[in-house]
C-alpha positions in Angstrom: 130.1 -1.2 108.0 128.2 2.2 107.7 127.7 4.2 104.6 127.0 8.0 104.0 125.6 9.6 100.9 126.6 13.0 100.2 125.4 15.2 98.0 127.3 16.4 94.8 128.5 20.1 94.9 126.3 22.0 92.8 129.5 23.7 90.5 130.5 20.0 89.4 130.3 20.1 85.3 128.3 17.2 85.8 126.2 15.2 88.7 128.4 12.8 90.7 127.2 10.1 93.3 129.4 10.2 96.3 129.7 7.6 99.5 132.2 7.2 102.1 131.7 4.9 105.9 133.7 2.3 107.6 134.4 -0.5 105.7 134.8 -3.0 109.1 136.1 -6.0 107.0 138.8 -3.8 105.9 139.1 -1.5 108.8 139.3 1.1 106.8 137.7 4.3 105.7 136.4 4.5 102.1 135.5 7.2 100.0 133.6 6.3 96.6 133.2 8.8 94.2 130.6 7.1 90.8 129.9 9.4 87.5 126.4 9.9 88.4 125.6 9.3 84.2 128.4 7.6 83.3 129.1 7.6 78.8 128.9 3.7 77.3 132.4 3.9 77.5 133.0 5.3 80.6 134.7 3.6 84.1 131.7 5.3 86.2 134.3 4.7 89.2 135.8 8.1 89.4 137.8 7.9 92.7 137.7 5.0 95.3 140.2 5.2 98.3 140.0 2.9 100.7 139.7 -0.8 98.6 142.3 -2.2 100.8 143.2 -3.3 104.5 143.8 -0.5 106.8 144.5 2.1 103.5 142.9 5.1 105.3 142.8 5.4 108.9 141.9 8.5 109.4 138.3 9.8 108.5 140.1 13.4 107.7 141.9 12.4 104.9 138.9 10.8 103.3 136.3 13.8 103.8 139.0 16.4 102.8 138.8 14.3 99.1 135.5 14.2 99.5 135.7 17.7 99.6 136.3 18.4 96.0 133.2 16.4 94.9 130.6 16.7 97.3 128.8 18.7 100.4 128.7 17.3 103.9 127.4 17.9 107.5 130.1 19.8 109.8 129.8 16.8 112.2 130.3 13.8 109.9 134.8 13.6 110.8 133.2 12.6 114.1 130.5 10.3 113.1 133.0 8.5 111.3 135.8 8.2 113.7 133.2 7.0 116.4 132.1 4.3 113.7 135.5 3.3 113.1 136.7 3.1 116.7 133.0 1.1 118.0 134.9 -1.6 115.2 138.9 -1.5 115.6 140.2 -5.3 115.4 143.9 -5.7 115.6 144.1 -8.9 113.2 143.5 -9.3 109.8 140.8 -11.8 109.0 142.2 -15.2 107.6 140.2 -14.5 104.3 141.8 -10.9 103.7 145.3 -12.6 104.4 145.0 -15.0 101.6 143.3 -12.7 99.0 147.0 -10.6 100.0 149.1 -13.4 99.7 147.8 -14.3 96.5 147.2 -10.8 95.2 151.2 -10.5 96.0 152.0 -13.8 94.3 153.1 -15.5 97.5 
């Protein structure tokens, strides 16, 4: 699994904390987007993509959401896809698969 901090665009009303990396359990990109000073009644989870199995293979989509809430280096689409690639597995763990089934009420 790897995980990138990013910084919050400056012209955002208010701070946000931003990650996104290679989730290898999931094999899947993520992009988590946290109210940096969330209100007592607040969710501070303001965007997560990327929570389930295989959800976003491509590190593009995720960065050009990322986009919208933070700053990044120009190189980072290629730091991730080489993350992702070193970790590709074809089969879901046995774990994953029953969380699913259940999830799914099978």
């Amino acid at each position: 699994m790897s995980r990138h901090r990013l910084s919050s665009r400056s012209d955002l009303p208010r701070p946000v904390v931003v990650s996104c990396g290679w989730d290898a359990p999931l094999q899947t990109f993520f992009l988590q987007v946290e109210a940096a000073e969330p209100g007592p009644d607040e969710d501070p989870i303001l965007l997560w993509m990327g929570a389930d199995w295989r959800e976003q293979p491509d590190p593009g989509q995720i960065l050009e959401a990322a986009a919208r809430w933070a700053e990044f280096p120009p190189g980072l689409a290629a730091i991730l896809a080489r993350e992702g690639d070193a970790d590709r597995r074809d089969e879901r763990p046995p774990l994953l698969a029953a969380l699913s089934a259940m999830r799914r009420g099978s």
